[in-house]
Every structure is written in C-alpha cells, then in structure tokens.
C-alpha positions as CSV (number, residue, x, y, z in Angstrom):
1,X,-192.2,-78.7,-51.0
2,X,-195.3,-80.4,-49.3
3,X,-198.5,-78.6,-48.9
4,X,-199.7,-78.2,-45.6
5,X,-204.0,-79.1,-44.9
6,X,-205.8,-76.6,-45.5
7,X,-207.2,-75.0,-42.0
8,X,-206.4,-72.1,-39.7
9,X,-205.8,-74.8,-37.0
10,X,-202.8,-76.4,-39.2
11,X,-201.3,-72.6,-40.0
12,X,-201.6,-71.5,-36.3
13,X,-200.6,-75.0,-34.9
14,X,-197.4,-73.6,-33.1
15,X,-200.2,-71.8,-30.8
16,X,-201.3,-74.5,-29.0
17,X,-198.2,-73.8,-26.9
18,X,-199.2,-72.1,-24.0
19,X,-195.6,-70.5,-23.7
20,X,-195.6,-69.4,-27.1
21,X,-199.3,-68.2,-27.2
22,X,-198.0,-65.6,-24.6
23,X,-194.9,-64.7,-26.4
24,X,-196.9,-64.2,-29.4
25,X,-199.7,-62.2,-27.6
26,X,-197.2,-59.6,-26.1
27,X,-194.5,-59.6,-28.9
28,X,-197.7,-58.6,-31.4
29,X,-198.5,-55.3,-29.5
30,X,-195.2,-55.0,-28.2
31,X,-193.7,-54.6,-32.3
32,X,-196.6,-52.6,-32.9
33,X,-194.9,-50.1,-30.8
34,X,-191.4,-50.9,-32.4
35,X,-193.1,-50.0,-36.1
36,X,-194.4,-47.0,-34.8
37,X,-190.9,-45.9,-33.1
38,X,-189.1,-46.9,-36.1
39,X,-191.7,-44.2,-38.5
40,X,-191.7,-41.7,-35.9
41,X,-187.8,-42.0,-35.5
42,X,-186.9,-41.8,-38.9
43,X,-189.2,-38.7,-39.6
44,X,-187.8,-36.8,-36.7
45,X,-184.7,-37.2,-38.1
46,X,-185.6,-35.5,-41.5
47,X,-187.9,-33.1,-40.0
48,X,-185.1,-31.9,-37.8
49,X,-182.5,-31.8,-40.8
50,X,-183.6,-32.8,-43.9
51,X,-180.7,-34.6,-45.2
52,X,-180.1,-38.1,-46.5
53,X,-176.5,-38.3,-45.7
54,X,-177.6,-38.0,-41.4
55,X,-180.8,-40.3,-42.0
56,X,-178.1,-42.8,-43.0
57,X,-176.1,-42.0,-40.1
58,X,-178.3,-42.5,-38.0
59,X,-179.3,-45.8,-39.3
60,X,-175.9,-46.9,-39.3
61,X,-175.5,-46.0,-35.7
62,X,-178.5,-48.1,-34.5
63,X,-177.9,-50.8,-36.4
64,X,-173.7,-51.2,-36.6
65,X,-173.6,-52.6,-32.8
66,X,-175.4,-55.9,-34.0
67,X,-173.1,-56.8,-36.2
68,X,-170.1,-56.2,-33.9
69,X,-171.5,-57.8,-31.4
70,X,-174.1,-60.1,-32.5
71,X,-171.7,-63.2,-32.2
72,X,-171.2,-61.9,-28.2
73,X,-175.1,-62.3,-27.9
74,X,-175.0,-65.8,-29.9
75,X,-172.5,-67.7,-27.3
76,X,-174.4,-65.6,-24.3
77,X,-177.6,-67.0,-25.7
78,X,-176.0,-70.8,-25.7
79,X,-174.2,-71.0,-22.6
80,X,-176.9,-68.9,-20.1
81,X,-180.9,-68.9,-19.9
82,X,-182.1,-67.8,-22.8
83,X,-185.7,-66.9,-21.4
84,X,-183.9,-64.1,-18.6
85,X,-182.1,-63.2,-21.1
86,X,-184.8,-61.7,-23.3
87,X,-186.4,-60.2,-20.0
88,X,-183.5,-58.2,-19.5
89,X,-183.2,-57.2,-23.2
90,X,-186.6,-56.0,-23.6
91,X,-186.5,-54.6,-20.0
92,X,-183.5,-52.8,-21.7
93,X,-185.2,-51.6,-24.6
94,X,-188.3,-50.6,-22.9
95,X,-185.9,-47.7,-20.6
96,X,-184.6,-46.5,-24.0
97,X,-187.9,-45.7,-25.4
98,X,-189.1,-44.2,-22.7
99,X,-185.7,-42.0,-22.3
100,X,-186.5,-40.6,-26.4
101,X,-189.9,-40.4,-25.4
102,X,-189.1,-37.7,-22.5
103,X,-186.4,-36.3,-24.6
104,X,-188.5,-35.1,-27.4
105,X,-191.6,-34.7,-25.6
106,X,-189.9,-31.8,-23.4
107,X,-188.4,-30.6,-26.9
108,X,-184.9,-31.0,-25.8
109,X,-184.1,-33.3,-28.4
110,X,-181.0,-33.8,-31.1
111,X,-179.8,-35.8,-33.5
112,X,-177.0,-36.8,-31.5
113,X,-179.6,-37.9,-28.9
114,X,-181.1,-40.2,-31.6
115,X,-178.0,-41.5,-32.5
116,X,-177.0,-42.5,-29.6
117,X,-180.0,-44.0,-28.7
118,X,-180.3,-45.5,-31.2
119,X,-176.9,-47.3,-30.9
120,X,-177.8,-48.4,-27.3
121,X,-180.7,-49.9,-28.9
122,X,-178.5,-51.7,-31.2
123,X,-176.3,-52.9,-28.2
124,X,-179.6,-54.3,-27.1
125,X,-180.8,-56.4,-30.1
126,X,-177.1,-57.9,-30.6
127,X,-177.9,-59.9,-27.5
128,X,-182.1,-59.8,-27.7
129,X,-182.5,-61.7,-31.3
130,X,-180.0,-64.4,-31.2
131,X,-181.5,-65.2,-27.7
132,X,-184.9,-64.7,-29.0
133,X,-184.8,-66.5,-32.2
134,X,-183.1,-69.6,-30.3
135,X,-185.6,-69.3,-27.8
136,X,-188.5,-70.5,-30.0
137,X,-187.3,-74.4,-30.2
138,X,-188.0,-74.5,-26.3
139,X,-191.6,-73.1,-26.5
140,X,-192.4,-75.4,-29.1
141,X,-190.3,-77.9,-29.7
142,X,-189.1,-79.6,-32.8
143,X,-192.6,-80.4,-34.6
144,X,-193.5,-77.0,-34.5
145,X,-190.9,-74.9,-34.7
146,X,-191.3,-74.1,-38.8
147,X,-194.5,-73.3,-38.1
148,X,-193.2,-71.1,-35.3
149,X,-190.6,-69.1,-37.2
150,X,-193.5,-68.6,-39.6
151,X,-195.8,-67.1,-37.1
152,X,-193.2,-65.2,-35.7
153,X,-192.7,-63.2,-38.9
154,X,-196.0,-62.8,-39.3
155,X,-196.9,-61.5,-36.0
156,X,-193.4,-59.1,-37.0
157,X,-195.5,-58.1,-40.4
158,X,-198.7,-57.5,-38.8
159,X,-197.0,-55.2,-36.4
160,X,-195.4,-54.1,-39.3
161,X,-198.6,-52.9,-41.2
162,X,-200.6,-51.6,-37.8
163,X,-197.5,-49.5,-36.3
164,X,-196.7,-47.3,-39.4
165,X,-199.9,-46.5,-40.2
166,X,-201.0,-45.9,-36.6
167,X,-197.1,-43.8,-36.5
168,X,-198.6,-41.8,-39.5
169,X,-201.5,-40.3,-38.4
170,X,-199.9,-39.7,-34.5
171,X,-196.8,-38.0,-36.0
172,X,-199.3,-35.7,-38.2
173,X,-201.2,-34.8,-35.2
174,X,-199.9,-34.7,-32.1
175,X,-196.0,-35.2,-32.7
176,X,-193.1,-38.1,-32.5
177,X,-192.2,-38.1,-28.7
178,X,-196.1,-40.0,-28.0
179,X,-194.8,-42.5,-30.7
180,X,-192.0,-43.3,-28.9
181,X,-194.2,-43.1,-25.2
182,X,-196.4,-45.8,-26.8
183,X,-193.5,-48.0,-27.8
184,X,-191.9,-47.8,-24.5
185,X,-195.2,-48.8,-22.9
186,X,-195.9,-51.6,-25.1
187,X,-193.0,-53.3,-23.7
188,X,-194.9,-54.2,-20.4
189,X,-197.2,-56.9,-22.6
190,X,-194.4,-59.0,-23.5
191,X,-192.6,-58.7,-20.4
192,X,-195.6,-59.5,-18.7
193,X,-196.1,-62.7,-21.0
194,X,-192.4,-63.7,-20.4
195,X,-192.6,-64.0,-16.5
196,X,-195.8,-65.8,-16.7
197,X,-194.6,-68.4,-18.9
198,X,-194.0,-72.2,-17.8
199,X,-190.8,-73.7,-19.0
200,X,-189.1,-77.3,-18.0
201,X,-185.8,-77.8,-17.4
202,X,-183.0,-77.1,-19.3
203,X,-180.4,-78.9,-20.7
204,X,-177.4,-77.4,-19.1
205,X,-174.7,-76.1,-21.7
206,X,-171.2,-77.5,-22.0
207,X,-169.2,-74.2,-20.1
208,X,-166.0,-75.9,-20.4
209,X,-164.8,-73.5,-23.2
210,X,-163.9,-70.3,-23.0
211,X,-166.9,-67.8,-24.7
212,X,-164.0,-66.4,-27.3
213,X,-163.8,-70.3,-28.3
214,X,-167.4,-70.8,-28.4
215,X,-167.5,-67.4,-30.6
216,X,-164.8,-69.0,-33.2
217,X,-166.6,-72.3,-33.2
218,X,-169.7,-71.0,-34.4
219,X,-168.0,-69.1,-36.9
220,X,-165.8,-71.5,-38.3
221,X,-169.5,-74.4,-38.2
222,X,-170.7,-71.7,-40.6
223,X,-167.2,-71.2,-43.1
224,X,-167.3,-75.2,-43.3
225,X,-170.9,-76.2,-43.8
226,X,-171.6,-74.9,-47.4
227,X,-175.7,-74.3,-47.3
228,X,-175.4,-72.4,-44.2
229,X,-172.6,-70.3,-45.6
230,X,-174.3,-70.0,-48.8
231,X,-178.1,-68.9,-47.0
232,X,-176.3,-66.2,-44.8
233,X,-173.6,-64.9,-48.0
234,X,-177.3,-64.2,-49.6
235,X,-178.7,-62.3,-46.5
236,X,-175.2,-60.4,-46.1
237,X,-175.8,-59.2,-49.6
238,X,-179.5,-58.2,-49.7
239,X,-179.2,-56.5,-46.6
240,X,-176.3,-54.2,-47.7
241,X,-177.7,-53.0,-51.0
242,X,-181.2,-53.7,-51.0
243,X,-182.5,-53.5,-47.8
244,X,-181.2,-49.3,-47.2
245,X,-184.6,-48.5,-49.5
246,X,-186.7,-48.4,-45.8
247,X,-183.8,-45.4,-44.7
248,X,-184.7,-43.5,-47.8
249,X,-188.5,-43.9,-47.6
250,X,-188.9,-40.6,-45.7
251,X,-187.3,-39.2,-48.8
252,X,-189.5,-40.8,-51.6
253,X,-192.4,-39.9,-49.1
254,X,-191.7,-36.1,-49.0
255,X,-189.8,-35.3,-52.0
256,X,-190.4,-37.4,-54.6
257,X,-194.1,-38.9,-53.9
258,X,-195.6,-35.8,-51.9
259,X,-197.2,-38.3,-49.7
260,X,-195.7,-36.3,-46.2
261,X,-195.8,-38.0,-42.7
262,X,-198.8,-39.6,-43.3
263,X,-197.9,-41.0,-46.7
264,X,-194.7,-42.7,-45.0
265,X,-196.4,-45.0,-43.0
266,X,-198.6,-45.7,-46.0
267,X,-195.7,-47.2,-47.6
268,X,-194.2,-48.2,-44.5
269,X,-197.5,-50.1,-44.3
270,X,-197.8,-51.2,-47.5
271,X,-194.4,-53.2,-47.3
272,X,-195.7,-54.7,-44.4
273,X,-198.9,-56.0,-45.6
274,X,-196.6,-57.9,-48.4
275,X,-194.8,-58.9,-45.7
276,X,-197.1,-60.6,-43.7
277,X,-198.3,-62.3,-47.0
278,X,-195.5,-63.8,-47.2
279,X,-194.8,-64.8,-43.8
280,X,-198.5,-66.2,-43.8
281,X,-197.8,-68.2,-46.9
282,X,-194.8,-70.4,-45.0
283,X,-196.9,-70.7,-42.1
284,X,-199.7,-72.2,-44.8
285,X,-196.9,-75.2,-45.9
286,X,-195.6,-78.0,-44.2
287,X,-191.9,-79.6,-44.4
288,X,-188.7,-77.2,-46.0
289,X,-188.2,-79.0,-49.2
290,X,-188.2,-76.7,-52.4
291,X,-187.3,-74.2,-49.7
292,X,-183.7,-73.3,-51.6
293,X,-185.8,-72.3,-55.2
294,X,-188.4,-69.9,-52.7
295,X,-185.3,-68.3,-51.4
296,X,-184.0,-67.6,-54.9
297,X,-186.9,-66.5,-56.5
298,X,-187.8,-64.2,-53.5
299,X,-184.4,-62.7,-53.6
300,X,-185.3,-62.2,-57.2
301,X,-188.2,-60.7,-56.8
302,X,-187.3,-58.3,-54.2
303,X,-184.8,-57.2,-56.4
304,X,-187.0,-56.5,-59.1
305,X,-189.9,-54.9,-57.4
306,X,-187.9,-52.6,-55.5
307,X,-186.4,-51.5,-59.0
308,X,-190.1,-51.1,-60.4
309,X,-190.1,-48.6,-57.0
310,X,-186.9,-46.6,-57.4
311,X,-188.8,-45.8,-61.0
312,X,-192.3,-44.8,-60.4
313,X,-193.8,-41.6,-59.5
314,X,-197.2,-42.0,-58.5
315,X,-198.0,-42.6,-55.1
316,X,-200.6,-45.4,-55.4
317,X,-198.8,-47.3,-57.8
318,X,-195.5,-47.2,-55.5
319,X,-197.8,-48.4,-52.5
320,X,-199.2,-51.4,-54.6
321,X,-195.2,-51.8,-55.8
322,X,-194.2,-52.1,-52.1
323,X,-196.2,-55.3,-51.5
324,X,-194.9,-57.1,-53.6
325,X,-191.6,-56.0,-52.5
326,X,-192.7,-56.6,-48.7
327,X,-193.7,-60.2,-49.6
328,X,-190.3,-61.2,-51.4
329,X,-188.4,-59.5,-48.6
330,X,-190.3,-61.4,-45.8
331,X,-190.5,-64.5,-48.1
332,X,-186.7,-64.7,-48.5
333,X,-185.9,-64.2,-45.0
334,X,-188.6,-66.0,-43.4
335,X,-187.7,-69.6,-45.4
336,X,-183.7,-68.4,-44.8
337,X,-184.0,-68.5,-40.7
338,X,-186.4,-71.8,-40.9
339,X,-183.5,-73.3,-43.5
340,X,-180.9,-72.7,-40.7
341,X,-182.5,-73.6,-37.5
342,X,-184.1,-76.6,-39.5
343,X,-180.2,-77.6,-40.0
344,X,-178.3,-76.5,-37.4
345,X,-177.6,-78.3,-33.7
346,X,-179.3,-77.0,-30.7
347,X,-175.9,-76.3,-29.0
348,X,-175.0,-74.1,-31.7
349,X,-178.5,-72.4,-32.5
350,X,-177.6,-69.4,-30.6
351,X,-174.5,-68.6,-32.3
352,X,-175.9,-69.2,-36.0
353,X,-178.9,-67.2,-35.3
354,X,-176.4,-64.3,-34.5
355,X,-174.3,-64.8,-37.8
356,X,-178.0,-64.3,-39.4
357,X,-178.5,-61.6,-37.0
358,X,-175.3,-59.9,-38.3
359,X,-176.1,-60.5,-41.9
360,X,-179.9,-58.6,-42.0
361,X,-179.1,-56.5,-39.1
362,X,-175.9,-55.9,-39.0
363,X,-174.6,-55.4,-42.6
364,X,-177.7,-53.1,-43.0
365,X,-176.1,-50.3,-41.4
366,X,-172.7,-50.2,-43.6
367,X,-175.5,-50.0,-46.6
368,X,-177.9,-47.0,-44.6
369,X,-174.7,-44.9,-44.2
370,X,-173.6,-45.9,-48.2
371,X,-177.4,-45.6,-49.4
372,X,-177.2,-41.8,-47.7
373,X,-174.0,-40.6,-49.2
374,X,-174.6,-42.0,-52.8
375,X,-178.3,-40.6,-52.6
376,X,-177.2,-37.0,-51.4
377,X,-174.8,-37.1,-54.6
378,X,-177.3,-39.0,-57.1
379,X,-180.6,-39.0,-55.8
380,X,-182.5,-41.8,-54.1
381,X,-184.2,-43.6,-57.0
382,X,-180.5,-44.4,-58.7
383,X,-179.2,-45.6,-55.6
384,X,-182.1,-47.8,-54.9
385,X,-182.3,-48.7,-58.4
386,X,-178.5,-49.7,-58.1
387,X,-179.6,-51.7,-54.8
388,X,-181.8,-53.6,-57.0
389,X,-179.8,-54.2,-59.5
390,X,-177.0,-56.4,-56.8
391,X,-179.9,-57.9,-55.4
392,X,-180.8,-59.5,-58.5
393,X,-177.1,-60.5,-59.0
394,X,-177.0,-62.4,-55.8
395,X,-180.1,-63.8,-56.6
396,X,-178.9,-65.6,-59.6
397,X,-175.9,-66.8,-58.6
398,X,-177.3,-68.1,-55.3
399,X,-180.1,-70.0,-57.6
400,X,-177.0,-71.8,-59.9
401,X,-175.3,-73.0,-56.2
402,X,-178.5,-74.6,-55.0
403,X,-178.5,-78.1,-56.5
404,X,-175.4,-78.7,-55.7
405,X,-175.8,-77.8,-52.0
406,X,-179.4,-79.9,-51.7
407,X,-177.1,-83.5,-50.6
408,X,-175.8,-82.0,-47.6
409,X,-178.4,-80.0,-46.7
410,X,-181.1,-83.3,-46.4
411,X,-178.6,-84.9,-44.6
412,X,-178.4,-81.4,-41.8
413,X,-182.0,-81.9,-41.9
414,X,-182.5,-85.2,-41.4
415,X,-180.0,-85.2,-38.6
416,X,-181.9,-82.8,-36.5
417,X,-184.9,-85.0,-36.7
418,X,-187.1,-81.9,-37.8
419,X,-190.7,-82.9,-38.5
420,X,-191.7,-82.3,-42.5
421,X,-188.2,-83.2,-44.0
422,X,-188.7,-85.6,-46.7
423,X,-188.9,-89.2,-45.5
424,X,-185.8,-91.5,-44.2
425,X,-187.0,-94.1,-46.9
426,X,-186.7,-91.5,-49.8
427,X,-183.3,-90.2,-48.6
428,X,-182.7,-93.9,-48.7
429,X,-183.0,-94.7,-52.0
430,X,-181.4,-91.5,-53.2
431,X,-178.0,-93.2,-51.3
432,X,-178.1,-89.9,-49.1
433,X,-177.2,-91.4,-45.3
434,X,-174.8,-91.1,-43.0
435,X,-173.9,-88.1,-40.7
436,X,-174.0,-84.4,-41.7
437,X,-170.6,-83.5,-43.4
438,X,-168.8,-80.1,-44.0
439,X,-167.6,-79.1,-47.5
C-alpha cells in the first residue's frame, strides 16, 4: 500500500467538504451520546438482574432487526434520497432515547422495556447505516471517499473513547436515565447539520424493478463476485464469535476485574482509544493496495488480543489489552467497508453496505444471545477465549484466499475509477484489463 504525505491537511482532507464537515461535526457529539447510552444500557441491564444469559438477550433483541432487515434498508437507500432518509432515521432514534430516558428516570423501568427498545432501535439502524454509509460518496465524492470512511471511523472511535468514560462516571453518580437524556439530546447536532447541508442533484435511480428484485440482485452481486463475498464471510464470522466480548464487559467489569460502573467504561474506553488508532492510521495512507494482508492480520490480531483478555486478571493490564484489541477490531473493519465501497457500483452501494451491515450488526446478536448462554454455564473468560480462538481460524483462512482474489479485485477497483488504486499503466503490464468479472 502507498503511504500517504505526511500532514494533518492530507489525513483530514475529506473535510474540506463543507457537507461532510457538518456531518462530521454533529455525528462526533451525536455518538458521543450513543457510547454513553450503549454503557448506561448495558449496566442497567445487570444492575436490574445480574445475569449474562438476559444481557445477551437483550443484545440480541437490539441488534437481530438489522440483520433481517438490513437488505430492506439497502434497496430503500438506492432507490430514494438517501440524505431524508437519515433525517428521519436519526429523527427516529432521537424519540427512542428520549422514551428510555423518561422511562428510567421516573423509575418505571424493565427489562422488557429495554428490550423492546432496544429492538425499535434496531429497526432503525437496519435502514440508518446502509443509507448512511452510502451517503458519504455524495458529500465527497470519489477522491475522497477512503479518506472519508477513515474519518468516519474515527470520529465513531473518538466517540467511542469520550462516551463510556463520560457514561462511567454519570452512571456512578447520578444514575442511567441522564445517560440516555443526553443521548437523546445529542441527536439535535446532527440533525441540525443534516438540514443545513447543500447537496446537488441527484442521479435519479432506475425504479423499474420491483424492491424484492432489487433485494435479490444485491444479494446475488455479492454470492458471484468472490472478494466481496470473501470480505463480508470474514465480518459474518468475527462478528458472531468475537465481537459478543463488549456484551460480557459488564461482567469482567464487576465480577471478575472489580472495576464496577466506573471501571466499565474504562474498558469500554480503552477499546475505543485502540480503535481510533486504528481508524486514524487508514486515514494516515493513501490508495487500498496491501489492503487484503491489513484485513488478515487485523483479524488476527483481534483474535489474539481478545484471548490475552479472556486470560488476565488485573485490571490495568486488561485495559492496556483492550487497545490493542480496539485497534485490530477497528483496523479490520475500517479497511473491510473502504475494500467494498472502493469496488462496488454506485447503483448498488446501498444494498452492499447493508450485507456489511448484516454481517457486523446483524450476526452480532445470534453471538450476544450464544455468548450469554455459554458464559452462564462456563463462565465468560472460556467463552470469550473460545471467541478468540474462531476468530483466529477465520483469520487464517481468509489470509490463504487473498492472492488468489487480488486479479479481480484491481480490476473492481480500477473500474470505479477510485482515486489511489494502483496505476492503469501497472495493471497494464500485469495483463490485468478488461471489465470487472464474477467468479
């Protein structure tokens, strides 16, 4: 991969966009408030019953509706305005935090409340990210949309590090239900942003379909074209037994670390910070070769931190454990979505960005509601440690598929015409031309 100039102008380029400096301006404090939910939620849940098995539960009820209906949210997101679509889903989400807010603030609150919620919430993002991820190549453009998928995750990671820890100390003080007051409120910045942005016109979409036909096509674009399949097999697979670590966390906090409320959104926090390392250091390159090895060896090393994490008992040393964990995470998923939407056709953007939606989102609830049964019969650490273990599987067979998948993948690349591919000369003389192919 090409190294980008050195310079905080070339890793914040993407924010010479007026539209997207106002996304990312809103969407920074706007997360912040989602971290701090997501802490407050979570401990709420095991303060009000102490169990694993309904923390996963839980988590599988928030998070199950994306991946039934992420593809819904994919064709809505390519056949409709994508920019009133996201005003109406954070509109959406903004009622919902409010509605917990008031519920646990008047102490009327239970779990069923936060399940349900919680699965409204879900509805929600099945049609918010597709739409939102997609969105980014119209703020931007095509020059500086890697670096725009870069900032975006870290702006998600910098939330990520300010929201738990701010979570931690409001949840030891004054209680969840202000958590939740403050996310709901934070919505108004990125609304705000939203309806003051400036966008040109809009290529309108080919309607001729029917939206069932539209769903099947995206589907059957990402069976056929082998790197796509291959990036979002990986994310599937993370997700379900790796990523279920962040619905034990409350349980390593309490039980096994003694760290309490305020030591969750330490480690909450710390996986952030790694995160937006991570993030940060794809914003710092230019171009997506090499991008195939970073995805393997983060999926690697995600799986082998969070195994150094399922095994330690000190506090500290899990924090410091948890960046690194943060940073692999982020660094996996981060050069995954740039991979796709550096490949895939605009038409189709929306419905690709919801197969990855259903593959970190969405298979993350079937492993939440598995993490939370196995832990309640072996404990946490062996389930995460079992996590790890799969993750590191995946890992290595992805890493044996990728030179056999970097042909068609140049030529996906080259055909979308995005900025920092390697140079029509070089693909040239390696005889790789002609139109993108399927398997």
């Amino acid at each position: 991969m090409t190294r980008a100039p050195a310079g905080a102008t070339f890793v914040l380029r993407a924010l010479r966009h007026r539209n997207f400096r106002l996304f990312f301006g809103g969407q920074l404090i706007s997360l912040t408030g989602t971290w701090m939910q997501t802490v407050a939620q979570s401990w709420l849940v095991y303060r009000l019953t102490g169990s694993s098995v309904l923390l996963g539960a839980v988590g599988f009820a928030g998070q199950i509706p994306v991946f039934v209906l992420a593809p819904l949210g994919g064709t809505l997101a390519d056949r409709h305005n994508r920019h009133r679509i996201v005003i109406a889903t954070q509109t959406s989400a903004m009622i919902l935090a409010l509605t917990l807010s008031f519920l646990t603030l008047t102490e009327t609150v239970r779990v069923w409340h936060i399940a349900l919620l919680g699965a409204l919430l879900g509805v929600v993002n099945a049609f918010d990210v597709p739409a939102r991820q997609s969105f980014l190549v119209e703020m931007v453009g095509r020059e500086d949309l890697m670096n725009a998928i870069a900032l975006n995750s870290s702006m998600f990671n910098g939330a990520r590090v300010i929201g738990p820890a701010v979570a931690g100390l409001l949840v030891a003080s004054i209680g969840e239900g202000w958590c939740f007051f403050a996310n709901g409120a934070s919505y108004l910045a990125v609304i705000a942003g939203l309806l003051m942005m400036r966008l040109g016109p809009r290529r309108r979409p080919d309607r001729t379909d029917s939206p069932l036909a539209n769903v099947l096509e995206g589907f059957r674009y990402a069976r056929r074209t082998a790197p796509v399949r291959t990036l979002l097999l990986l994310v599937g697979v993370v997700s379900l037994v790796g990523m279920p670590y962040t619905v034990l966390m409350p349980l390593f906090a309490d039980a096994i670390l003694h760290g309490g409320a305020r030591g969750l959104g330490i480690l909450m926090g710390a996986t952030g910070v790694g995160a937006l390392l991570g993030a940060l250091t794809l914003a710092g390159r230019s171009g997506v070769r090499g991008l195939g090895n970073l995805v393997a060896g983060a999926a690697a090393g995600f799986g082998a931190t969070l195994m150094l994490f399922s095994f330690s008992r000190w506090f500290w040393l899990s924090a410091v454990i948890l960046v690194a964990t943060g940073f692999c995470m982020m660094l996996q998923m981060a050069c995954t979505n740039t991979l796709l939407q550096s490949m895939v056709p605009d038409r189709l953007r929306g419905r690709v960005m919801a197969l990855y939606s259903m593959m970190f989102m969405g298979m993350a609830p079937f492993g939440a509601l598995f993490a939370g049964l196995t832990a309640s019969q072996i404990g946490a650490p062996l389930t995460v440690a079992t996590g790890a273990a799969g993750c590191l599987l995946a890992a290595a067979i992805f890493a044996s598929r990728v030179p056999g998948l970097r042909g068609q993948a140049r030529q996906l690349i080259l055909a979308q015409g995005i900025v920092g591919s390697e140079p029509p000369e070089e693909m040239t003389a390696r005889g790789i031309t002609g139109n993108p192919a399927s398997e």
